[in-house]
The first five atom37 places (N, CA, C, CB, O) and aatype in JSON, in Angstrom:
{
  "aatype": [20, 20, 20, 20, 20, 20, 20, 20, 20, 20, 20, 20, 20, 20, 20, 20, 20, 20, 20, 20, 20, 20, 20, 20, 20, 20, 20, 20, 20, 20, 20, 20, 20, 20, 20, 20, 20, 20, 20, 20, 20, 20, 20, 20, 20, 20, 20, 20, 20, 20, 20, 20, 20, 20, 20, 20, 20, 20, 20, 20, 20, 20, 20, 20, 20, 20, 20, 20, 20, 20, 20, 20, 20, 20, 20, 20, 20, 20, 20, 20, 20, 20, 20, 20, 20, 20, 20, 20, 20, 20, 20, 20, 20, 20, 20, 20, 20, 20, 20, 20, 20, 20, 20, 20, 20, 20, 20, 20, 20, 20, 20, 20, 20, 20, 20, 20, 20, 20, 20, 20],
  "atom_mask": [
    [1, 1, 1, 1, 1],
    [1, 1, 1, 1, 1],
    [1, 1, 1, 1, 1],
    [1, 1, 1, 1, 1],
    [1, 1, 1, 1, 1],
    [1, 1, 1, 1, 1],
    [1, 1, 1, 1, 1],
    [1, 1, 1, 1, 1],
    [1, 1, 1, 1, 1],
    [1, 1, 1, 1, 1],
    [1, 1, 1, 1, 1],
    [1, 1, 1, 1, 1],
    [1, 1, 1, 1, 1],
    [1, 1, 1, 1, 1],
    [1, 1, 1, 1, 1],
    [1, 1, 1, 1, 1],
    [1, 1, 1, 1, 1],
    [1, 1, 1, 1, 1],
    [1, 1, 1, 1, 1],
    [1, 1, 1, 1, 1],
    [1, 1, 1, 1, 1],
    [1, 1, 1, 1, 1],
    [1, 1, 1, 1, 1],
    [1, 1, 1, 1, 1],
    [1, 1, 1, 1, 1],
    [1, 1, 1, 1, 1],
    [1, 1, 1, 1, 1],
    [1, 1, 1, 1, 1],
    [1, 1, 1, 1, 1],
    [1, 1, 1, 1, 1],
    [1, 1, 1, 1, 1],
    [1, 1, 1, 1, 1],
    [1, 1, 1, 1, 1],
    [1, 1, 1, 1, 1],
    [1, 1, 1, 1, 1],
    [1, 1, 1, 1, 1],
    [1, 1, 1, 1, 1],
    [1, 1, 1, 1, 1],
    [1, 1, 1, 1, 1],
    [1, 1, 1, 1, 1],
    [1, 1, 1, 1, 1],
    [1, 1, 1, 1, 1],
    [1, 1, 1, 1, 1],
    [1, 1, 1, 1, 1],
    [1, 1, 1, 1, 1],
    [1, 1, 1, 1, 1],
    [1, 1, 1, 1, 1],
    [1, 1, 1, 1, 1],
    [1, 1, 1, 1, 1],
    [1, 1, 1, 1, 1],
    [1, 1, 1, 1, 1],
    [1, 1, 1, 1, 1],
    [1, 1, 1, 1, 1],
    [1, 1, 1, 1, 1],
    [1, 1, 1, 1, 1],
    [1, 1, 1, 1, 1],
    [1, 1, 1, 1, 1],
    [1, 1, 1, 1, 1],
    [1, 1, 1, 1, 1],
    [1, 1, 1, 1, 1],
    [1, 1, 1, 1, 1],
    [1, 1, 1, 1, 1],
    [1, 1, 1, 1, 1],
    [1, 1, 1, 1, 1],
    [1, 1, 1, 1, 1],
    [1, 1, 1, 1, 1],
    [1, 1, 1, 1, 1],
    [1, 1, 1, 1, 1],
    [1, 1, 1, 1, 1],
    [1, 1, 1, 1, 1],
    [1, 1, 1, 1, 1],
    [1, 1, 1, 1, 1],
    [1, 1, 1, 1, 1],
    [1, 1, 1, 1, 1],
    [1, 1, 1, 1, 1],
    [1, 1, 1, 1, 1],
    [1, 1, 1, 1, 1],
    [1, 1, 1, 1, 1],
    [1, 1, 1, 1, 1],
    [1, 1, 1, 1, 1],
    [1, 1, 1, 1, 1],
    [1, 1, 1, 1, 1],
    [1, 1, 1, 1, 1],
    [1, 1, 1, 1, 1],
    [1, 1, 1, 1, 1],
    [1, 1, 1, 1, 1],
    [1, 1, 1, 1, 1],
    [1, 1, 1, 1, 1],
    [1, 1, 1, 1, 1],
    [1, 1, 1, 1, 1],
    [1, 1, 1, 1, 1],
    [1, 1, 1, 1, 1],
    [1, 1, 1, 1, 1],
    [1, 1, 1, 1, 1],
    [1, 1, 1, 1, 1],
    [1, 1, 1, 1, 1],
    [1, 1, 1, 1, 1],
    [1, 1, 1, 1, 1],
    [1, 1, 1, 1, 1],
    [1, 1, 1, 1, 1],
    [1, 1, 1, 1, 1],
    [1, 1, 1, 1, 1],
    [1, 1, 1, 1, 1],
    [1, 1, 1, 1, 1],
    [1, 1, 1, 1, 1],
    [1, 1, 1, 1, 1],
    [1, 1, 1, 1, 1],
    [1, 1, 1, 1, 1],
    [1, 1, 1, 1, 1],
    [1, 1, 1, 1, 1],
    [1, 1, 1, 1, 1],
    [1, 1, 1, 1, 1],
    [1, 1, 1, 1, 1],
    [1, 1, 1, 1, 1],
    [1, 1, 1, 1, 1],
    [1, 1, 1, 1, 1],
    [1, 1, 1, 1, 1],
    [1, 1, 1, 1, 1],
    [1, 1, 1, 1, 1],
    [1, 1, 1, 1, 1]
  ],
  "atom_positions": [
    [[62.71, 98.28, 81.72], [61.94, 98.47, 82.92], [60.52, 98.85, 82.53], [62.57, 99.55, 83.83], [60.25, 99.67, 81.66]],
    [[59.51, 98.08, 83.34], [58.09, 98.85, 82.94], [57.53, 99.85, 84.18], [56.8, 97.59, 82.62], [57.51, 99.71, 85.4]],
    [[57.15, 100.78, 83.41], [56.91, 101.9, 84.48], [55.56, 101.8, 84.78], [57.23, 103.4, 84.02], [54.72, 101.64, 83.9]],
    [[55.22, 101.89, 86.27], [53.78, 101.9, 86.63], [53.1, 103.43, 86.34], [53.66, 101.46, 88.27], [53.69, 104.4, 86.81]],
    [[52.23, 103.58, 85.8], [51.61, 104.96, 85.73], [50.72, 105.87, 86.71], [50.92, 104.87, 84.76], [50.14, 106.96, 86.68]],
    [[50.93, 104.73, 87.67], [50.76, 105.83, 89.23], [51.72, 106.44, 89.88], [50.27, 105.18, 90.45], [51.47, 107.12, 90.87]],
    [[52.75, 106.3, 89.48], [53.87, 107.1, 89.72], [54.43, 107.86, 88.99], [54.64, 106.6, 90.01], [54.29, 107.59, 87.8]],
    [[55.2, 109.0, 89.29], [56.0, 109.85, 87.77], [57.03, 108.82, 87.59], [56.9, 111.73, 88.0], [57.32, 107.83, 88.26]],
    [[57.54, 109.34, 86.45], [58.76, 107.8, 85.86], [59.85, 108.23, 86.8], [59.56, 107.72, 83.73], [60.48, 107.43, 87.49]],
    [[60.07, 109.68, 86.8], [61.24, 110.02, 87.93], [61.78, 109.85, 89.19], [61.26, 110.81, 88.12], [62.91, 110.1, 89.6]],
    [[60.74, 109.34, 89.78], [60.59, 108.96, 90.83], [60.38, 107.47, 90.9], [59.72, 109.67, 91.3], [60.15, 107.03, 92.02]],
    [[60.42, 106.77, 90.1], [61.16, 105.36, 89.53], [62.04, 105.08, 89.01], [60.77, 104.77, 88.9], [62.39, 103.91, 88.86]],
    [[62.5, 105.85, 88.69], [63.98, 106.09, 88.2], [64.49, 106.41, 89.41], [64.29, 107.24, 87.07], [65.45, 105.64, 89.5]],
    [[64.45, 107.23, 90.67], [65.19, 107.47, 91.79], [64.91, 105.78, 92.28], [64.58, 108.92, 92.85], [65.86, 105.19, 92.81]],
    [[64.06, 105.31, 92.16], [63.8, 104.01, 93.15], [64.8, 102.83, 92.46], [61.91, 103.45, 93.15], [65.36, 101.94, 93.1]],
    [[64.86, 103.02, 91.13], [66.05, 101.89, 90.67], [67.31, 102.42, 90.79], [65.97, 101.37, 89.14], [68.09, 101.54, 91.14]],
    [[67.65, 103.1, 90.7], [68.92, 103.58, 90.48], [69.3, 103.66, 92.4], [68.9, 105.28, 89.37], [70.42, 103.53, 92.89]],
    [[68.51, 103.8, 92.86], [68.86, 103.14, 94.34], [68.99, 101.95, 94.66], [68.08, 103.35, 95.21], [69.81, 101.38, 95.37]],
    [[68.02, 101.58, 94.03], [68.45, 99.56, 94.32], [69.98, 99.33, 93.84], [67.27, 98.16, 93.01], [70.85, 98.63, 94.34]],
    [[69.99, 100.06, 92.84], [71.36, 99.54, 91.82], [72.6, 99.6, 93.03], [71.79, 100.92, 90.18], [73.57, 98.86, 93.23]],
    [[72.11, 100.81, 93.7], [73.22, 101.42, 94.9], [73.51, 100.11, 95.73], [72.47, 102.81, 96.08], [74.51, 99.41, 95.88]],
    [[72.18, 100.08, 96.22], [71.25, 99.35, 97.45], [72.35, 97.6, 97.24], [68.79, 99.21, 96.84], [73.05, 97.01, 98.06]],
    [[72.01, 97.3, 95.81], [72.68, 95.81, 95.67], [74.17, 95.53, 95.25], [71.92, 95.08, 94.62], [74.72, 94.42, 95.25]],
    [[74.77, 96.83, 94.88], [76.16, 97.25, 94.75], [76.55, 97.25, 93.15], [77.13, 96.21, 95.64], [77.68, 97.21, 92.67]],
    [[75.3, 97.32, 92.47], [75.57, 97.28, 90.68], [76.56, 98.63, 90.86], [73.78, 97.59, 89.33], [77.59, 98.72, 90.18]],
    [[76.26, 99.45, 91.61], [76.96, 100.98, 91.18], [77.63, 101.01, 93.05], [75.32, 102.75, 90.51], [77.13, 101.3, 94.14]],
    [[78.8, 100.61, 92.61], [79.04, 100.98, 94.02], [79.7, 101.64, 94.27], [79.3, 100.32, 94.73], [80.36, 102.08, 93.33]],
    [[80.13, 102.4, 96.17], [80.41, 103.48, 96.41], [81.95, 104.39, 95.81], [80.25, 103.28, 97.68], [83.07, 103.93, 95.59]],
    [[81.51, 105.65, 95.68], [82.44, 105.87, 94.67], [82.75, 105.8, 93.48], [82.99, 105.57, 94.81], [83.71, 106.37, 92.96]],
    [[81.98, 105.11, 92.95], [81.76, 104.53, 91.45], [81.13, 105.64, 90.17], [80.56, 103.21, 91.64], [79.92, 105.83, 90.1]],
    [[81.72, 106.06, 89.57], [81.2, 106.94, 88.17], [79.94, 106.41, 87.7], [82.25, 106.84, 86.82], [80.14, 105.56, 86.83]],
    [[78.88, 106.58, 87.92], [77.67, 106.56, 86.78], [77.86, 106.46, 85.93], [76.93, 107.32, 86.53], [78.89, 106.84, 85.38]],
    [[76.51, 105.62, 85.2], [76.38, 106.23, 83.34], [76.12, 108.07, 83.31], [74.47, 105.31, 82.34], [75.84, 108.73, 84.31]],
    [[76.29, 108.56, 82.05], [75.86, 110.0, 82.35], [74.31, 109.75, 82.26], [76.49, 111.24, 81.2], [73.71, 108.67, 82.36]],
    [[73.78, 111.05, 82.03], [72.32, 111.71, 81.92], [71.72, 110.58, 80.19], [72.55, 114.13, 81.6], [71.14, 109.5, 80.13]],
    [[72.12, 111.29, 79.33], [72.08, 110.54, 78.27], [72.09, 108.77, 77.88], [72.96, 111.08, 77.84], [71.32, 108.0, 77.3]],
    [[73.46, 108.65, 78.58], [73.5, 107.06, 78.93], [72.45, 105.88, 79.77], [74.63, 107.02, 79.67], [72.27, 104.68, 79.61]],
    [[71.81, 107.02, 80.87], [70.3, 106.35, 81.24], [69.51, 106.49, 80.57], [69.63, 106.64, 82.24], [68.88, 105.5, 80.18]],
    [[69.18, 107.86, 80.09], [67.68, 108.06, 79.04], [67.61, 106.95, 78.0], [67.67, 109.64, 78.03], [66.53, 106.44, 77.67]],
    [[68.86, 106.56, 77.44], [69.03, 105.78, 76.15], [68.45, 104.31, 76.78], [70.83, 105.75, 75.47], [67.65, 103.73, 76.06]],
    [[68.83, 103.58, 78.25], [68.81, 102.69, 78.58], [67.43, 102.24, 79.44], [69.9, 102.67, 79.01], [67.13, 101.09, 79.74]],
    [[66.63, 103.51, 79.75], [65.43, 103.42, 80.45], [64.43, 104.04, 79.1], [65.48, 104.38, 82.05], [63.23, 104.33, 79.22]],
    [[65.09, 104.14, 78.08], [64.27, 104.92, 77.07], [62.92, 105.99, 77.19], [63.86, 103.94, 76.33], [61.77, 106.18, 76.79]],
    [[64.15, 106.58, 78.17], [62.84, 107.87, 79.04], [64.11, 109.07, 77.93], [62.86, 108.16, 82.0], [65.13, 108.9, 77.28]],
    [[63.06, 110.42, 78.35], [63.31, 111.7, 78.04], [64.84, 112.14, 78.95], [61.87, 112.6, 78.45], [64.92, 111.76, 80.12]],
    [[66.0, 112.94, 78.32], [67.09, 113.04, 79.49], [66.79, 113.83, 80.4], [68.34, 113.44, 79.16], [67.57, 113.8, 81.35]],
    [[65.65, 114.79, 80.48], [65.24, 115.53, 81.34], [64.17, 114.79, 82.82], [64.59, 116.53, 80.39], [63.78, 115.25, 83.89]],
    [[64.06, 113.68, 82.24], [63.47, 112.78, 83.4], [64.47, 112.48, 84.05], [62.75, 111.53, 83.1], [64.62, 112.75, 85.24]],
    [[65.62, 111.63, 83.02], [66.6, 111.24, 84.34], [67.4, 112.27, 85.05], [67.69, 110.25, 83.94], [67.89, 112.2, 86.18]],
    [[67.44, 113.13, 84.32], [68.12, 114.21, 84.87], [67.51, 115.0, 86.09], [68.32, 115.06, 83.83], [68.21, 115.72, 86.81]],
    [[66.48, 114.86, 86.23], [65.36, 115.41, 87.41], [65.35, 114.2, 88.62], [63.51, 115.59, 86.63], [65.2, 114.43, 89.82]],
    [[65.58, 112.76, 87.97], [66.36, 111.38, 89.02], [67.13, 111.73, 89.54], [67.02, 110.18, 88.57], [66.88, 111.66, 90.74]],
    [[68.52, 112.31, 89.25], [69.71, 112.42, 89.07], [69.61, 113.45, 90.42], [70.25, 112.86, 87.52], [69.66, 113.01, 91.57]],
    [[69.52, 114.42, 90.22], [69.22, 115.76, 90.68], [68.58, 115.12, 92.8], [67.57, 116.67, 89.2], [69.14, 115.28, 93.89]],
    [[67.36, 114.5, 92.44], [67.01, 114.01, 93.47], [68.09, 113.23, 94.14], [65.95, 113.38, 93.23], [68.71, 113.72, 95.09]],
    [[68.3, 112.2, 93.75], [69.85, 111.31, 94.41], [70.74, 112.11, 95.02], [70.88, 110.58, 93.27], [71.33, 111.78, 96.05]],
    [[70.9, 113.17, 94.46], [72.0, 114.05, 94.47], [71.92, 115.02, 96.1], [71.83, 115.07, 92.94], [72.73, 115.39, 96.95]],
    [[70.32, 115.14, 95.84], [69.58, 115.8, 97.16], [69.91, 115.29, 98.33], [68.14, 115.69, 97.19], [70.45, 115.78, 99.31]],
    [[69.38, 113.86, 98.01], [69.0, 113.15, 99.03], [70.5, 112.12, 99.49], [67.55, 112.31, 98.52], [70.39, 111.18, 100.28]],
    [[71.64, 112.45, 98.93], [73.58, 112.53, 99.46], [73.46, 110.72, 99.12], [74.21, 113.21, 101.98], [74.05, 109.89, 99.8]],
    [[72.51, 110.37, 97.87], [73.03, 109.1, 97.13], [73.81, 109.16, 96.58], [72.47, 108.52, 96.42], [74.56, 108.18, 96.51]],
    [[74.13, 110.58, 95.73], [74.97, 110.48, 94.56], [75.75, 111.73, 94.79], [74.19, 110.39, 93.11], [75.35, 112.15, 95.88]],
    [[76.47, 112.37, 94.41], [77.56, 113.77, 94.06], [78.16, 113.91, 93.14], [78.59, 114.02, 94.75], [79.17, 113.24, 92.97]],
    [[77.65, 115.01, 92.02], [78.13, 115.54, 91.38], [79.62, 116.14, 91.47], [77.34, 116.1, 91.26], [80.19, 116.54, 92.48]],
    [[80.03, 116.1, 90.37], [81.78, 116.71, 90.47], [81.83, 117.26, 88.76], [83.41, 115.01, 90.91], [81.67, 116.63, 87.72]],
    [[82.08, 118.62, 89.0], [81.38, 119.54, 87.78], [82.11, 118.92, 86.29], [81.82, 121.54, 88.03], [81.54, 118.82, 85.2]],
    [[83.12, 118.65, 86.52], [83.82, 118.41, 85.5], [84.2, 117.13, 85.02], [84.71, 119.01, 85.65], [84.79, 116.9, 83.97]],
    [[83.67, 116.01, 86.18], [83.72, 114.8, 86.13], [82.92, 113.65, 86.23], [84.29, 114.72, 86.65], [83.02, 112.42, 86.2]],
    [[81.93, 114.7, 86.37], [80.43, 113.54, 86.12], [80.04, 113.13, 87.55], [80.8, 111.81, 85.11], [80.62, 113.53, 88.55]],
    [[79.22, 112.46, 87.54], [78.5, 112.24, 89.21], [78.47, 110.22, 89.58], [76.19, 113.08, 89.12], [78.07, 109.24, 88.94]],
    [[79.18, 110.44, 91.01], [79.45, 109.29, 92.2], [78.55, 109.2, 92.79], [80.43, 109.41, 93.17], [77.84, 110.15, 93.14]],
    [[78.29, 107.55, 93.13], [77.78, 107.06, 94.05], [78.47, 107.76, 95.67], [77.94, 105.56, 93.7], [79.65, 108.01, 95.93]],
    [[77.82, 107.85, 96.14], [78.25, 108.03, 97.81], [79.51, 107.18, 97.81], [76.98, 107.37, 99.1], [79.84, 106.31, 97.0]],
    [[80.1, 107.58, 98.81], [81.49, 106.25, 99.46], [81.13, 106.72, 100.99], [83.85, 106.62, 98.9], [82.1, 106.85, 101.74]],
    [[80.4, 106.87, 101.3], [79.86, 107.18, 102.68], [79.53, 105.69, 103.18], [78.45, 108.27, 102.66], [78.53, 105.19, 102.68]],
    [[80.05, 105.14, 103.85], [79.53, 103.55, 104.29], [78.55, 103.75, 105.12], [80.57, 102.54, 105.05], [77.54, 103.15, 104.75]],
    [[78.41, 104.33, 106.1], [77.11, 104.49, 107.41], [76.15, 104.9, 106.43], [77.3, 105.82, 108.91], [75.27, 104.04, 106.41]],
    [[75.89, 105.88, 105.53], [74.79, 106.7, 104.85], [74.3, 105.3, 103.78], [75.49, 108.42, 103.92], [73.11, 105.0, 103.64]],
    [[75.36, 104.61, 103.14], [75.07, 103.51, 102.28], [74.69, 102.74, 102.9], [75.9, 103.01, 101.56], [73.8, 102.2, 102.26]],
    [[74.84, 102.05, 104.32], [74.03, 101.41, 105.05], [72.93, 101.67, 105.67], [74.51, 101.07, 105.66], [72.07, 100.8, 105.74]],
    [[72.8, 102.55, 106.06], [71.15, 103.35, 106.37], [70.15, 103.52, 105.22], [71.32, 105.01, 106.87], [68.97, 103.8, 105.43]],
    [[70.94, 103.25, 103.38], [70.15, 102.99, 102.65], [69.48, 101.75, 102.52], [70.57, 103.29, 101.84], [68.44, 101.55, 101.9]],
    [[70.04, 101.08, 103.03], [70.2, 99.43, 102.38], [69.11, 99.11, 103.64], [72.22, 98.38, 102.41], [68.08, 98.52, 103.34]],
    [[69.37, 99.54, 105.21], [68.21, 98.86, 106.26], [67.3, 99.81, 106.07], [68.54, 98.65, 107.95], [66.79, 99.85, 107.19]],
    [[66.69, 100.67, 105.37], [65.66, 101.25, 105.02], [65.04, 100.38, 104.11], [65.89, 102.46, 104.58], [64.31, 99.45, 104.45]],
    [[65.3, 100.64, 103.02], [64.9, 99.39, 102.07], [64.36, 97.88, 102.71], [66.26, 99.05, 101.22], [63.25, 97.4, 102.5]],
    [[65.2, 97.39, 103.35], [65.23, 96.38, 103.75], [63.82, 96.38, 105.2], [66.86, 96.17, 104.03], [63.23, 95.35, 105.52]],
    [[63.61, 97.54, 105.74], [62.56, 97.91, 106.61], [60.87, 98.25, 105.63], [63.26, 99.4, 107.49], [59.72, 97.94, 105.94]],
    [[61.25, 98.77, 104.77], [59.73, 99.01, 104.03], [59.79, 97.23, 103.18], [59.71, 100.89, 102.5], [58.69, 96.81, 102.83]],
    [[60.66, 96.57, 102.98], [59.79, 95.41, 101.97], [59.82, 94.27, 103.56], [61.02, 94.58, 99.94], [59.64, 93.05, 103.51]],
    [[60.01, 94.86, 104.52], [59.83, 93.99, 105.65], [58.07, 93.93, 106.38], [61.01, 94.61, 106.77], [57.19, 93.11, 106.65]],
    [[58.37, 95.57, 106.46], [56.71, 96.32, 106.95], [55.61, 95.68, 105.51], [56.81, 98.81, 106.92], [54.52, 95.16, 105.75]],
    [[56.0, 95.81, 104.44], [55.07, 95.0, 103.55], [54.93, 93.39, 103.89], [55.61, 95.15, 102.07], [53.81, 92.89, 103.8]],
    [[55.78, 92.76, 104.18], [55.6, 91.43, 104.4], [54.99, 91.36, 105.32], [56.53, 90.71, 104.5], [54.06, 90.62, 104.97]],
    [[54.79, 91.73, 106.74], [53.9, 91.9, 107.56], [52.8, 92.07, 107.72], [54.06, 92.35, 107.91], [52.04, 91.4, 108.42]],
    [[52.53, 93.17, 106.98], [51.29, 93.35, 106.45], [50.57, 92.44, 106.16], [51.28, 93.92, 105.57], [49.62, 92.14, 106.88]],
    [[50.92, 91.64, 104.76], [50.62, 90.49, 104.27], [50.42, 89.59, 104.85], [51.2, 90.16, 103.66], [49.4, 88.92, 104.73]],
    [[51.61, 89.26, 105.84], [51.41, 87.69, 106.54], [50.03, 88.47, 107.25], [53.01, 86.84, 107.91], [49.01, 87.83, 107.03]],
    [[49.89, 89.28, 107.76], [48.79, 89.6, 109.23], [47.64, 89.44, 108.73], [48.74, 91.17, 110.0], [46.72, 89.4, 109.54]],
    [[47.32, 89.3, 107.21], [46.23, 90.13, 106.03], [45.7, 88.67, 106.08], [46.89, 90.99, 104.15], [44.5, 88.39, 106.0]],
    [[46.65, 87.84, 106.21], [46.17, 86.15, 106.27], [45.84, 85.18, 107.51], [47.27, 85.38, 105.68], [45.34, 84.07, 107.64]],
    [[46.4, 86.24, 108.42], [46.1, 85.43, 109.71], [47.58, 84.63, 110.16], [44.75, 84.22, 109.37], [47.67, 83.64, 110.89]],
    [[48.35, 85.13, 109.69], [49.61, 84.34, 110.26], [50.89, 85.15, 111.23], [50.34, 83.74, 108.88], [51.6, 86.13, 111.0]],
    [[50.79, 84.17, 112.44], [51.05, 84.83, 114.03], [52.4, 85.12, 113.15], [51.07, 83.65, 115.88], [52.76, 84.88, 112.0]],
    [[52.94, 85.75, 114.28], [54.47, 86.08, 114.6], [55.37, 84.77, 114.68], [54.6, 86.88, 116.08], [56.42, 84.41, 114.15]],
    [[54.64, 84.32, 115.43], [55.48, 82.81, 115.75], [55.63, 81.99, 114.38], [54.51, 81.69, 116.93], [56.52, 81.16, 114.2]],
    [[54.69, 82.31, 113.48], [54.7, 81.21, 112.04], [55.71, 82.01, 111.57], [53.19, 80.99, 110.82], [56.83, 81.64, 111.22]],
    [[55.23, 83.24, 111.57], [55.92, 83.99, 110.53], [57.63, 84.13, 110.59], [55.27, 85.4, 110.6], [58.33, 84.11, 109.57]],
    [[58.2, 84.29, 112.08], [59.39, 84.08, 111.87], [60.09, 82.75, 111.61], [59.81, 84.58, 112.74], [61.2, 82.68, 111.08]],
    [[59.09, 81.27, 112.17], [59.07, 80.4, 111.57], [59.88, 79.82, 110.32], [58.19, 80.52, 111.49], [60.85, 79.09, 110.12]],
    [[58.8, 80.65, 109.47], [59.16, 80.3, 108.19], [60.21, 80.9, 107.45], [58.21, 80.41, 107.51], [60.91, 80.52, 106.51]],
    [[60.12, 82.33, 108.39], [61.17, 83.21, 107.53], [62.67, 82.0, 107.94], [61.35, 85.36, 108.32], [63.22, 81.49, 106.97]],
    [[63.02, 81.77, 108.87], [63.85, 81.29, 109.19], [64.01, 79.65, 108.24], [63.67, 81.41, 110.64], [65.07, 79.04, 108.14]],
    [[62.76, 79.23, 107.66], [63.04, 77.83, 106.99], [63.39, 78.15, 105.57], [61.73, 76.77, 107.04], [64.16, 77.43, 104.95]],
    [[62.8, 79.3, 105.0], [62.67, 80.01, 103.96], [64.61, 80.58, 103.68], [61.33, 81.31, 104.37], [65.4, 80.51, 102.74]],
    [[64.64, 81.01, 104.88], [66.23, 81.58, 105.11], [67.13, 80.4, 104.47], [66.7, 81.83, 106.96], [67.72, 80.46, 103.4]],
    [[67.1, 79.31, 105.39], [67.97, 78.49, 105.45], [67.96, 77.65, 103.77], [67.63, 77.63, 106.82], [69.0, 77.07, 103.47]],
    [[66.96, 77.64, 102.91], [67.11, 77.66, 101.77], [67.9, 78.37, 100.36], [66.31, 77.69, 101.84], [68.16, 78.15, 99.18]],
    [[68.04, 79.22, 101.28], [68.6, 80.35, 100.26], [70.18, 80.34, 100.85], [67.69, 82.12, 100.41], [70.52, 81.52, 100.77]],
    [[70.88, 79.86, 101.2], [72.06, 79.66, 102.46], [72.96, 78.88, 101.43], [71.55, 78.6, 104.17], [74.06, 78.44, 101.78]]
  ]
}
């Protein structure tokens, strides 16, 4: 992964390790790598991911279990309120964009819809 340096890495590390959620690499219920097992694989410090970790944990992505290492959610409503969030900020960016160019609503769902049917 390359890390942008306007951000802390930790807080890119919370943003992948959500997608991972988000696209079902780690899905609900599912055992993590540990602390170590990311640092080695994002070749960050374990105290970065571990400060990732910690956040997820906050924010009821992930749960710790003291003796057994830390789960993805199995919460389906909470895992879906992750996924149309996500799916709402790279939407509000596309918008942006199309508007940034001059392209109505009417094109824009347009295309999304020709664009759609490609990927089908």
């Amino acid at each position: 992964m390359d890390f942008d340096s306007a951000q802390p890495i930790w807080q890119q590390l919370v943003d992948d390790f959500t997608r991972r959620v988000i696209i079902g690499e780690w899905r609900p219920g599912m055992k993590i790598p540990s602390t170590r097992e990311l640092a080695l694989e994002y070749q960050v410090n374990p105290n970065t991911v571990q400060r990732a970790l910690t956040e997820l944990d906050r924010l009821g992505t992930t749960h710790s279990e003291r003796t057994s290492g830390r789960f993805v959610s199995d919460e389906e409503a909470f895992l879906n309120a992750l996924r149309d969030e996500s799916a709402q900020e790279i939407i509000d960016e596309v918008i942006a964009r199309l508007a940034s160019i001059g392209v109505t609503r009417a094109d824009a769902l347009r295309l999304l819809k020709e664009r759609w049917r490609t990927h089908d």
